[in-house]
C-alpha positions in Angstrom: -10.1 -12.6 73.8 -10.0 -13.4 77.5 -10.7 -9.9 78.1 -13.4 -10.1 76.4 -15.2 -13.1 77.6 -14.8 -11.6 81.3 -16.8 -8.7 80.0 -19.4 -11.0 78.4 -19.6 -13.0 82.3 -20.1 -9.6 83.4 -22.8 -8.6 81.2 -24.9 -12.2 81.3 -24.4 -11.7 85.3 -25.8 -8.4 85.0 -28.8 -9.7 82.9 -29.4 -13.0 85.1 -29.3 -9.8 88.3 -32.1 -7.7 86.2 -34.2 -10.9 85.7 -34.6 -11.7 89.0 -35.8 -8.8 90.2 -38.8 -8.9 88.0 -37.8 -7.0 84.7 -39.4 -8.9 82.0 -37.8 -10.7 79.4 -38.4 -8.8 76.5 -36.3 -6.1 78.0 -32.9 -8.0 78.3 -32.8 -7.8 74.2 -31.4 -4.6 74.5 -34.7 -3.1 73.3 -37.2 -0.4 75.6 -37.8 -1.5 79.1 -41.3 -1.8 79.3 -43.2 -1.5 82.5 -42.3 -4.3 85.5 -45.5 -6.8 86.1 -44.2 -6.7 89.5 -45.7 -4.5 91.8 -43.0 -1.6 92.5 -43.2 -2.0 96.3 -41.4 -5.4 95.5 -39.0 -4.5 93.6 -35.8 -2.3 94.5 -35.7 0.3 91.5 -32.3 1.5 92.9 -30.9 -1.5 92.9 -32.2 -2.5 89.2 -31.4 0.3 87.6 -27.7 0.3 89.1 -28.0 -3.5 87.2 -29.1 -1.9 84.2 -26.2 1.3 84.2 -23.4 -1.1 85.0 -24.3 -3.6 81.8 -24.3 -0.4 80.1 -20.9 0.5 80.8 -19.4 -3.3 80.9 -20.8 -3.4 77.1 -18.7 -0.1 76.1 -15.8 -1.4 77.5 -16.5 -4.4 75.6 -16.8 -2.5 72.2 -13.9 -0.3 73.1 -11.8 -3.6 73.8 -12.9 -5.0 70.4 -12.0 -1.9 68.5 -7.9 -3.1 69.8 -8.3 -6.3 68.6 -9.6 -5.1 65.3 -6.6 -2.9 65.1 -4.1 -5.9 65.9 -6.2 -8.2 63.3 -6.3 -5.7 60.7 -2.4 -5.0 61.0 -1.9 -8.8 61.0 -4.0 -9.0 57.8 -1.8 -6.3 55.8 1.7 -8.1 56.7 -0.2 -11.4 55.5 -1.5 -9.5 52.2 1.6 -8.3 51.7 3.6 -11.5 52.5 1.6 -13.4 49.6 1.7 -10.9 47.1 5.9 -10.9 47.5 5.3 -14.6 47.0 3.3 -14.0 43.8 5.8 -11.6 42.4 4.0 -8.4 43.1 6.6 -5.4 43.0 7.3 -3.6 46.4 5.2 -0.7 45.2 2.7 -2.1 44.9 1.9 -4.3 47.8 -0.5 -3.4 50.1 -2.8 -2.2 47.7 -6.6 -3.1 48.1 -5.7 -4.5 51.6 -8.0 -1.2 53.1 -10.9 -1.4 51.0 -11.0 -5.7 51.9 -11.2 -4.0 55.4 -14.0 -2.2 54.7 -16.6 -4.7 53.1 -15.7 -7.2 56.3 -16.6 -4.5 58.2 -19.4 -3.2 56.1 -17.7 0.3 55.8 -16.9 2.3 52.8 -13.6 2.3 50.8 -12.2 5.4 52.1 -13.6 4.6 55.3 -11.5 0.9 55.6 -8.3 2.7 54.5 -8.5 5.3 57.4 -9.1 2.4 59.8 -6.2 0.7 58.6 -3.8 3.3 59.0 -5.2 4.0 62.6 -4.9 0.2 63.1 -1.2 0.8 62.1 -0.1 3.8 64.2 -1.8 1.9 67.2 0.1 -1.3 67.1 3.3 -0.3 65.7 3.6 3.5 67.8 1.1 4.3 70.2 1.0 1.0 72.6 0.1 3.2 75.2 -2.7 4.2 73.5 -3.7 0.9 72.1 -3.6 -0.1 75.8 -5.9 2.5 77.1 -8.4 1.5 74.3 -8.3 -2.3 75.0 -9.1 -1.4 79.0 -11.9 0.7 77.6 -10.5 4.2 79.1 -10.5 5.5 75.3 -13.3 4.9 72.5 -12.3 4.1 69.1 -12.6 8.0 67.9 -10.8 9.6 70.6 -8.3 7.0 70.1 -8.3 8.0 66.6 -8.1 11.8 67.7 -4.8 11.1 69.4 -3.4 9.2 66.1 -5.0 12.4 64.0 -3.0 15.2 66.4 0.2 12.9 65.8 0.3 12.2 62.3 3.1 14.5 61.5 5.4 13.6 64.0 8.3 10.9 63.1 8.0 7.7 64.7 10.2 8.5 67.8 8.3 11.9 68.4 5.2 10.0 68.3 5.7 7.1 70.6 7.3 10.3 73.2 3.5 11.7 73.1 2.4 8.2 73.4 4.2 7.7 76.4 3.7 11.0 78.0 0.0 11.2 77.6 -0.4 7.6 78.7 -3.9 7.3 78.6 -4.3 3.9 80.0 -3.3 5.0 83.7 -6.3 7.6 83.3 -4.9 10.7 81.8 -8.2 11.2 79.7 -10.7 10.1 82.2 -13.6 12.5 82.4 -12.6 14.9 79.6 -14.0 15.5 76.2 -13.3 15.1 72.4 -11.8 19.0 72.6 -9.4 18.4 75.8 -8.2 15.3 74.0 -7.1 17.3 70.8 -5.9 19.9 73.0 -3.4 17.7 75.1 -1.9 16.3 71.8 -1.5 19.2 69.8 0.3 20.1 73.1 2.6 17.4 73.3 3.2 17.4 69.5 4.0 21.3 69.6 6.8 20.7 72.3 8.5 17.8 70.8 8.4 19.2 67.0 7.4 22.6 66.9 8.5 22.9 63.4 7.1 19.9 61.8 3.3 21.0 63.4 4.1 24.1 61.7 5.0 22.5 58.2 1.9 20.6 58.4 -0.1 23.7 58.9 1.5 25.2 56.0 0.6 22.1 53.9 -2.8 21.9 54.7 -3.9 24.8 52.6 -3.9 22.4 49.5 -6.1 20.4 50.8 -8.9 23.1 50.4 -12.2 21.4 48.8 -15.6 22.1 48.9 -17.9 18.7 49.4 -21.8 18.6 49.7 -23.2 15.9 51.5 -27.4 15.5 52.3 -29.5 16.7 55.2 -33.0 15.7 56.3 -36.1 17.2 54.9 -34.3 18.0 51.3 -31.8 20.1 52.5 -27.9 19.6 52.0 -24.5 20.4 53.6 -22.0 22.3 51.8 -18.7 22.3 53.4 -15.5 24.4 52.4 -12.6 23.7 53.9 -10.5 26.7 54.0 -7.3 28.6 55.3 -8.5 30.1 58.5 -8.1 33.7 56.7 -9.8 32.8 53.8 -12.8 31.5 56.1 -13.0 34.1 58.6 -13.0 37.1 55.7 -15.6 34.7 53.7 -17.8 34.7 56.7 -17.8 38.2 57.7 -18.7 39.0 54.4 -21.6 37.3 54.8 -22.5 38.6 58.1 -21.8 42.0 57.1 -24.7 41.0 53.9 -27.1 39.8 56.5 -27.0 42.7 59.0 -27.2 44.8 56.3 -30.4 43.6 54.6 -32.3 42.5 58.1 -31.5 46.5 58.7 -33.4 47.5 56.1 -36.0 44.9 56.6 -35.1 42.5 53.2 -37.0 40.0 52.1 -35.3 38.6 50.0 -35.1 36.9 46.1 -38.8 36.4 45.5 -40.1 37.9 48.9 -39.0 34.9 51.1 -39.5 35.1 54.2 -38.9 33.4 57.9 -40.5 30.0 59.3 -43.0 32.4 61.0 -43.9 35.0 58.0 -41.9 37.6 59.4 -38.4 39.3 57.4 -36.0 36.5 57.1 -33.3 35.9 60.4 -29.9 36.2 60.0 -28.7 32.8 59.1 -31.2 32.3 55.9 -29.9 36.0 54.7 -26.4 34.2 54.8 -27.7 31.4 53.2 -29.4 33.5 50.3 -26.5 35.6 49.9 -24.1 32.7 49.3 -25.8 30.8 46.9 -27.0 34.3 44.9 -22.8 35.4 44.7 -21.6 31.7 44.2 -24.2 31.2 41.2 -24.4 34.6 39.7 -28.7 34.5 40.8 -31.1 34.4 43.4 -32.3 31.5 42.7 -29.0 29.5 42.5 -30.2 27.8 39.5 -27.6 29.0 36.6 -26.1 26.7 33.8 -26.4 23.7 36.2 -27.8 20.6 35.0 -30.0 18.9 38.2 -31.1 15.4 37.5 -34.7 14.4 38.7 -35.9 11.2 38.5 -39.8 10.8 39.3 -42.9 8.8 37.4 -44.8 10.3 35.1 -48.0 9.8 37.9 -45.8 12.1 40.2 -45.3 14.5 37.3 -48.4 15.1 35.4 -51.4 13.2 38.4 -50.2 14.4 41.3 -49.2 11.2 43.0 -47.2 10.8 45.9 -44.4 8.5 44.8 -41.1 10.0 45.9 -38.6 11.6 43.4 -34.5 10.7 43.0 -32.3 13.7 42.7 -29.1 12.9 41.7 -26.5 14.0 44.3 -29.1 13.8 46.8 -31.5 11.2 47.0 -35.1 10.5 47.3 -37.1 13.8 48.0 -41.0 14.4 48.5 -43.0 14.3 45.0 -44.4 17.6 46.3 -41.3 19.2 46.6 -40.4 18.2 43.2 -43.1 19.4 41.3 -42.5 22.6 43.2 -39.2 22.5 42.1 -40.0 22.2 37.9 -42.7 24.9 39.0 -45.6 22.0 38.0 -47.8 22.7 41.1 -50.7 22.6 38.2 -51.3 20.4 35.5 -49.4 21.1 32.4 -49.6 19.1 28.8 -46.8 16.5 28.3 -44.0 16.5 26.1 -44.0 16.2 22.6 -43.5 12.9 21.6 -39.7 13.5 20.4 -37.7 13.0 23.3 -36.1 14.6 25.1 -38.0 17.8 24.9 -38.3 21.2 27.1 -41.8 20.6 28.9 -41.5 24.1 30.5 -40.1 27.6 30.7 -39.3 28.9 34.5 -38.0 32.4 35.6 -35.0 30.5 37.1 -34.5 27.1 34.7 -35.7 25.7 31.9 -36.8 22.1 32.4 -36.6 18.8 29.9 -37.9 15.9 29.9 -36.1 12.6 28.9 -38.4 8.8 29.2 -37.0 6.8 31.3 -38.3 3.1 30.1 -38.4 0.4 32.9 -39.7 -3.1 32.9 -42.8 -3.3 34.5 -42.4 -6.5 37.0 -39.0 -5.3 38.5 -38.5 -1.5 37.5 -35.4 -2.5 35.9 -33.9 0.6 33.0 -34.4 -1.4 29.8 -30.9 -2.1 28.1 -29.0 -0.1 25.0 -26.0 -1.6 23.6 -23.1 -0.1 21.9 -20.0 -1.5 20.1 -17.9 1.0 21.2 -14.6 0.5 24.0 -15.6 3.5 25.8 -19.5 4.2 27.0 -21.6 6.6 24.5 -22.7 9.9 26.5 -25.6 9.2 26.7 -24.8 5.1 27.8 -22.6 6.9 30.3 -26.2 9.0 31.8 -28.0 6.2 31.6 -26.3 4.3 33.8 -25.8 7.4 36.3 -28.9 7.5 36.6 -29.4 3.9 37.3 -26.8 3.7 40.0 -27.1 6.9 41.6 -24.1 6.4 43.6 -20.6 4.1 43.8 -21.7 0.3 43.1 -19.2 -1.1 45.3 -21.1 -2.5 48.4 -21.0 0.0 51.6 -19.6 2.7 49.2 -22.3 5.6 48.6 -19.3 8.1 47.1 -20.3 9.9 43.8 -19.9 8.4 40.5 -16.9 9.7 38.6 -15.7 6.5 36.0 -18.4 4.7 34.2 -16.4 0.9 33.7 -16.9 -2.1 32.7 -17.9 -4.8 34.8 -16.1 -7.6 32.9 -13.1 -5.4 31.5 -13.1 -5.0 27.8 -10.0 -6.6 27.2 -11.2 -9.9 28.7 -14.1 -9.6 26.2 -16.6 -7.2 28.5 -19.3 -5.3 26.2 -20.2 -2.0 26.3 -23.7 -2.4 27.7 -26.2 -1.3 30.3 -25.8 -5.3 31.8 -21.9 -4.9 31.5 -21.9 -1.6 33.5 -21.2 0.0 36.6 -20.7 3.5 38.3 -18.2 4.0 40.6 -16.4 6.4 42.3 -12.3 6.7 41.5 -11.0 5.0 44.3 -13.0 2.0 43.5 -12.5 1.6 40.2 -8.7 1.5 41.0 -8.7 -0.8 43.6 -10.9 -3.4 41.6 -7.7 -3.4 38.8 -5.3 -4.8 41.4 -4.4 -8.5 41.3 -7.3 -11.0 42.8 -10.3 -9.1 42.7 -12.9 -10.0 40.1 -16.2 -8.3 39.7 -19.3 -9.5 37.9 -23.5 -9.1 37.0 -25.4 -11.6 38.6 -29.3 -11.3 38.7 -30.4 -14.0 41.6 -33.9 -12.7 42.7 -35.6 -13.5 39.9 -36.6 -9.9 39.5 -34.0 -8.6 36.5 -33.0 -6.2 39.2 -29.1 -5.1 38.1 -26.3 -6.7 40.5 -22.9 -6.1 41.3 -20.8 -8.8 42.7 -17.6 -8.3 44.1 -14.9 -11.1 44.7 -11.7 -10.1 46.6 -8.3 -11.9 46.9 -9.4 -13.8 49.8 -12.3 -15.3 47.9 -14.8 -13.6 49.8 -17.7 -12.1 48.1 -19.9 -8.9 48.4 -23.0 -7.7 46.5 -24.6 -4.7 45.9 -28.0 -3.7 43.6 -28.8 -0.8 42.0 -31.2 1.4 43.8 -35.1 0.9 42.7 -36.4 3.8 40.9 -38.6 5.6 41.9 -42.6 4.1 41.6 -40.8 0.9 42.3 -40.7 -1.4 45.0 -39.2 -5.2 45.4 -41.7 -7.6 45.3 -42.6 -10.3 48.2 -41.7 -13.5 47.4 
């Protein structure tokens, strides 16, 4: 803490220094600096702007020195987890559990995000002190302090602290090189100490081959594979060797698509294309896949402009959603049983369900259903409502529909009773001292998850507004 309070002195010194040489107020809130009243003849730029650099720098130092401390509080907070749930009886096994994800909501993170920093938190303090030094001086960020932990992770806890000490990045090892030099010098070090367990690690890494998608601006996404390096080389020449081929013979491509600038499509969209059309079996991509969109009827059958919800994505442009059911005209609604097919596409068939909301606060309207486990359709329903995890900071798909209150502590199976969330969550929530439940406190019926954890702090999140829905002004 005294580290940090020098570098606060430093930074109010360097703000009290800027002042006086005529930068206005409003630019020492960290905001733009707009242009000096004073005329510049008066005023030494060089020696403001040197000011201005050297609060910049003080500042990182700062963060970088706060990072350590979060580390040493966070591996204080585990043993004192721990340490009370041996005193509540809590089998060995399981203590420790739900200490990460308490982590994350204090430090308004996700789940899987909190559990990472904990284990970083852990290598630093209990094996890398060098490293945790170097971070606390502010020679190392958090992330290249977490690369070093990364390139180590296989190593036993005497090879590790070895690197640690031979790297020594807190008498400048690192200063002046990148995120890549970093990761080089510690696969290094791990390589010479244990050659063989780098190598078993590599070996073991091929099962943890996934696929994830994740959004991009303008209603685009990212699909990641994660591959052995054979499997991704050979995948990618494949699709090279597709796009050469069809820009060679001047391919438009499904549909006659073509570039940003009218002309045959470049290289990368030919990869694109050719992916999608051998992953899905057709051009269009669309093929016994089930794509949720969530838009008003205005948006669907008047043209309005109120955004659209796809599920897996989020919000996209109403345009680019009637382009997507192939409505760019006006078409006759459904029939009045529901849902319905509204209308036939070369590439997909679209359905309509009804959506019913409340018309103050946008809220889904309520089914109910005596059953232990949610109804299909109770199960869609509130997928749709939550679009992602419910567990505040936590945007991971849904895969359990639960029960807020837990059935077996007399929880209904209802809308109100509810929640998505993704698998981690759900599991975490079962351990001993965390207690979720609805509350509705702005007076606008709008669905809300509270969380309580051990500590007795408490965390809430609400489900998303729907589209043609937006939270009043009170």
């Amino acid at each position: 803490m005294e580290r940090i309070r020098e570098r606060q002195a430093v930074v109010a010194d360097a703000l009290v220094a800027a002042s006086s040489r005529g930068l206005p107020a409003s630019a020492l809130q960290l905001g733009p600096v707009p242009a000096s009243p004073v005329p510049a003849s008066k005023v030494p730029p060089s020696t403001v702007s040197s000011d201005l650099i050297e609060q910049l720098r003080v500042l990182e130092e700062m963060k970088s020195a706060i990072s350590g401390l979060q580390a040493r509080v966070a591996v204080a907070f585990d043993l004192a987890q721990r340490a009370e749930q041996a005193e509540a009886g809590v089998p060995a096994s399981e203590r420790g559990q739900g200490v990460g994800a308490q982590i994350a909501l204090a430090r308004l993170e996700s789940p899987n995000r909190g559990s990472r920093l904990l284990g970083l938190a852990k290598a630093l303090v209990t094996e890398m002190p060098r490293t945790l030094a170097a971070l606390q001086s502010g020679q190392l960020n958090e992330w290249r302090a977490t690369l070093l932990v990364r390139e180590t992770a296989c190593l036993s806890v005497e090879d590790r602290c070895a690197v640690d000490e031979e790297l020594a990045a807190d008498t400048g090892t690192f200063a002046g090189k990148g995120d890549k030099a970093i990761i080089a010098a510690a696969k290094a070090a791990a390589c010479r100490r244990d050659p063989r367990s780098v190598a078993r690690r590599a070996s073991r890494a091929a099962a943890e081959r996934t696929v994830s998608l994740r959004p991009a601006p303008d209603t685009m996404t990212y699909l990641t594979a994660l591959l052995p390096v054979a499997q991704g080389v050979a995948a990618y020449a494949a699709l090279t060797r597709a796009a050469d081929s069809a820009r060679a013979s001047g391919d438009t491509g499904p549909g006659g698509d073509t570039g940003s600038r009218g002309d045959v499509r470049g290289r990368g969209q030919v990869m694109a294309d050719t992916l999608v059309e051998r992953i899905t079996g057709t051009p269009g991509g669309f093929s016994g896949i089930n794509l949720d969109l969530v838009m008003t009827d205005r948006t669907l059958f008047q043209g309005d402009s109120e955004p659209a919800r796809l599920k897996g994505y989020g919000i996209v442009p109403a345009e680019w959603g009637r382009e997507l059911l192939g409505l760019g005209q006006a078409v006759s609604p459904a029939p009045a049983v529901s849902p319905g097919p509204a209308v036939q596409d070369q590439e997909l068939t679209v359905w309509l369900r009804r959506l019913y909301t409340a018309p103050a606060s946008g809220e889904l309207l309520t089914m109910d259903s005596k059953a232990r486990l949610f109804p299909t359709r109770l199960r869609r329903f509130i997928e749709i409502r939550d679009d992602t995890c419910r567990t505040p900071y936590c945007d991971a798909p849904i895969r359990h529909i639960d029960h807020v209150l837990p059935w077996r502590s007399g929880g209904t199976t209802t809308v109100e009773n509810g929640a998505g969330l993704c698998e981690a969550c759900n599991h975490t929530k079962e351990s001993p001292g965390w207690n979720n439940k609805t509350v509705n406190r702005d007076g606008q019926g709008n669905h809300t998850l509270e969380v309580s954890t051990p500590t007795g702090h408490t965390y809430q999140s609400k489900a998303p507004p729907l589209p043609g829905h937006r939270p009043s002004r009170t």
